[in-house]
C-alpha positions in Angstrom: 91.8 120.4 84.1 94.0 120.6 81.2 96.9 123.0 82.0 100.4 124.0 80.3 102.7 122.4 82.7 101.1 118.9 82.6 101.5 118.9 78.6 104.6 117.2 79.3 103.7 114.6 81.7 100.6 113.4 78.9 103.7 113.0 76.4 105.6 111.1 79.3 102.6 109.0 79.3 102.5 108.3 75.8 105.9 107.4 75.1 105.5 105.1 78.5 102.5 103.3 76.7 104.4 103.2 73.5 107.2 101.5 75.6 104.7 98.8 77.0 103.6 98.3 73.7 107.2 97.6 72.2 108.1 95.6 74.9 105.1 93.5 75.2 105.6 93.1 71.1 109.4 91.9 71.4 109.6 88.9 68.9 105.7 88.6 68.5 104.0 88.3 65.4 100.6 89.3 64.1 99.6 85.5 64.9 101.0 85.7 68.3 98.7 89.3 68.9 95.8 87.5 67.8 96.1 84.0 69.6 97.0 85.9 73.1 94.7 87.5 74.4 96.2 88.5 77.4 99.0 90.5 75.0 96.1 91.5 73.0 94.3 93.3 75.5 97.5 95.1 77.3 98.1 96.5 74.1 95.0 97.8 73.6 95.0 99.1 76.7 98.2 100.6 76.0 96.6 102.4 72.8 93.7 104.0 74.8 96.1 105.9 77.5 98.4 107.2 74.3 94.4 108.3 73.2 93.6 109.2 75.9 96.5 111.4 77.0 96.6 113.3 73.8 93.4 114.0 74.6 94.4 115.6 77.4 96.5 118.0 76.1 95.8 121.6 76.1 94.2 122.6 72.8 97.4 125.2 72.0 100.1 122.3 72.4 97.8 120.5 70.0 97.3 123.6 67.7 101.0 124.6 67.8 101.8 120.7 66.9 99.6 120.4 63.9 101.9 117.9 62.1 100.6 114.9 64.7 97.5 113.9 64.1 96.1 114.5 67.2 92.0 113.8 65.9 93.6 110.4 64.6 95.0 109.7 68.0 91.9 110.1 70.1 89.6 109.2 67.8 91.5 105.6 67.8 91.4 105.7 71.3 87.3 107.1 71.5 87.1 104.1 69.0 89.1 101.4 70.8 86.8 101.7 74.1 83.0 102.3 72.7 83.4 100.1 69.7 85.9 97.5 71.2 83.1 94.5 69.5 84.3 95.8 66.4 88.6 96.2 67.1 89.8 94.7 63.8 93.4 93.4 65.5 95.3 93.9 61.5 94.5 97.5 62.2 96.0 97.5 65.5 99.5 95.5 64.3 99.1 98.5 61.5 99.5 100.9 63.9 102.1 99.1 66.0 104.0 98.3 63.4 104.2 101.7 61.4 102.6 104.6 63.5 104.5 104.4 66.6 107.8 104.5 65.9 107.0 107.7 64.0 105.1 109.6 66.7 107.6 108.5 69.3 109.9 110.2 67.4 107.4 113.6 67.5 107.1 113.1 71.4 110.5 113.2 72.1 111.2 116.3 70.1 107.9 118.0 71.7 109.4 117.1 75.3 113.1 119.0 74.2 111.2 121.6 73.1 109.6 122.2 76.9 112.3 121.1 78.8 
């Protein structure tokens, strides 16, 4: 059940992941993402709950927060589990590497915002 007062706790999970994700990523390089696989797949993993918690996010936070793109979000993540044969890992260090930092940046104002 998708309700108001866990909106926050979803972004608390997303900025967790997104802290996972940077800290598993400290120093590595696309080569290194490839090669390990045991990186590899925690950072996928890692991409599917930030997914998978904006999808569970009450449709108004998501329609009063139009500038994320929410559809983008989940639809990596819907992506990233039913078509993980076909996970091209340059389009994962893509997102690592320049759409993170941004949204992190949206979360934490979205959190000030309910707190």
């Amino acid at each position: 059940m998708r309700e108001k007062l866990r909106d926050s706790g979803r972004l608390r999970h997303m900025l967790h992941a997104m802290e996972n994700i940077c800290r598993f990523m400290s120093d590595k390089t696309l080569d290194d993402f490839e090669v390990d696989s045991l990186l590899y797949y925690a950072v996928i993993k890692n991409l599917e709950i930030i997914g998978e918690a904006a999808y569970m996010l009450t449709p108004e936070f998501k329609e009063t927060h139009q500038s994320t793109p929410w559809n983008q979000i989940i639809g990596m993540r819907h992506f990233l589990v039913h078509g993980y044969y076909q996970i091209d890992s340059h389009e994962g260090w893509n997102t690592i590497k320049n759409d993170l930092r941004p949204l992190r940046i949206q979360l934490l104002q979205y959190l000030e915002e309910l707190d």
